[in-house]
N, C-alpha and C positions, 0 to 999 in steps of 0.2 A: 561221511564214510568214504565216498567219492576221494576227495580229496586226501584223505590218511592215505590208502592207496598210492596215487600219483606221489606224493610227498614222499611216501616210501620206497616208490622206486625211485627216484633222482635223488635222496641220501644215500640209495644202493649203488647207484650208478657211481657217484660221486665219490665213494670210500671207493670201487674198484680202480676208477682211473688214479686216483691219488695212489694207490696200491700201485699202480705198472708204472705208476712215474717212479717210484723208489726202485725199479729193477730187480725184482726179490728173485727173480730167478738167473740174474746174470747173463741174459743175455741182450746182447749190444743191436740198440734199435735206433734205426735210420732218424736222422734231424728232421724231416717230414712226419716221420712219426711220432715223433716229440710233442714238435710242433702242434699236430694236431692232437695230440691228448692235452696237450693245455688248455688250447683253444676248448676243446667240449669240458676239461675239469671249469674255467671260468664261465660257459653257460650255466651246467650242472648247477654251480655253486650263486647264477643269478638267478635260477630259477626256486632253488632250493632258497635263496632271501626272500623271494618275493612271497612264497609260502609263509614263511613268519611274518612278514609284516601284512599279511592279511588276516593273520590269527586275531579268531575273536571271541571274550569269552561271554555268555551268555547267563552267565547266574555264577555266584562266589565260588564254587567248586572249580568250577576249570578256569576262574581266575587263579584262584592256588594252584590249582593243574601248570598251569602255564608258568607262574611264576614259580617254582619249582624247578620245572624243567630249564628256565634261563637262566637259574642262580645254580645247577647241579654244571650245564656248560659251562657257566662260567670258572666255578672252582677247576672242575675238569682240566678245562684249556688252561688257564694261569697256572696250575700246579704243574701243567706239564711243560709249559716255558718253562720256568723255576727251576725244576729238573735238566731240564736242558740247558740253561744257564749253567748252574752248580756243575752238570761234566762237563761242557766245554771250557769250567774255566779253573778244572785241573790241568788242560792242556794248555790253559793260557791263552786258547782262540775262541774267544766270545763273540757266536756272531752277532751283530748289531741287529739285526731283524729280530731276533727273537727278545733281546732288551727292548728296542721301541715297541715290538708288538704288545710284551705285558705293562708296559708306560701308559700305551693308548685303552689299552686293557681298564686300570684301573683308574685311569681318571676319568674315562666314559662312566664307568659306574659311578664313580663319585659325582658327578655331575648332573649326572641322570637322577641319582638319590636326591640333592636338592633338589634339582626342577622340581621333581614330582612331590617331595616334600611341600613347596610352595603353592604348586598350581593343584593340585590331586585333595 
């Protein structure tokens, strides 16, 4: 329980700085300040890995627990490349990051699928 807690606040943390890096509210913040929300967005988000690769499950339910949870992210995240693929490429400007990212996306999975196919 300990740990759900912590885990939940550095996903919380981690959604609001990624939130002020987009600027929702239009106003214009110093390069220092930039700078440093990235800086804590990339701790946030090594602390927030470190959490998942300590997940462990303990009896079949929170094995499906879990895997659930990584195969519902996964859709999630791909489908929103996808999407953002698809409009930016009414305008013709596809950024390359969001193609490599769903490349690396799904040949992780697929990869992952053998391994574990083989060794599991």
């Amino acid at each position: 329980m300990k740990n759900n807690i912590k885990e939940s606040i550095v996903t919380l943390a981690l959604i609001l700085i990624a939130v002020l890096l987009l600027n929702p509210f239009g106003f214009w913040m110093p390069d220092m300040v930039v700078i440093c929300m990235l800086a804590t967005a990339l701790a946030l988000f090594g602390l927030l890995a470190t959490f998942v690769m300590r997940e462990t499950s303990l009896d079949e339910r929170e094995y499906q627990h879990k895997s659930l949870a990584g195969r519902n992210a996964f859709l999630v995240g791909s489908g929103i490349l996808v999407l953002g693929i698809i409009i930016q490429g009414y305008t013709h400007t596809v950024d390359p990051w969001l193609v490599f990212t769903l490349i690396g996306m799904v040949v992780t999975k697929f990869i992952t699928r053998i391994w574990s196919d083989k060794n599991l």
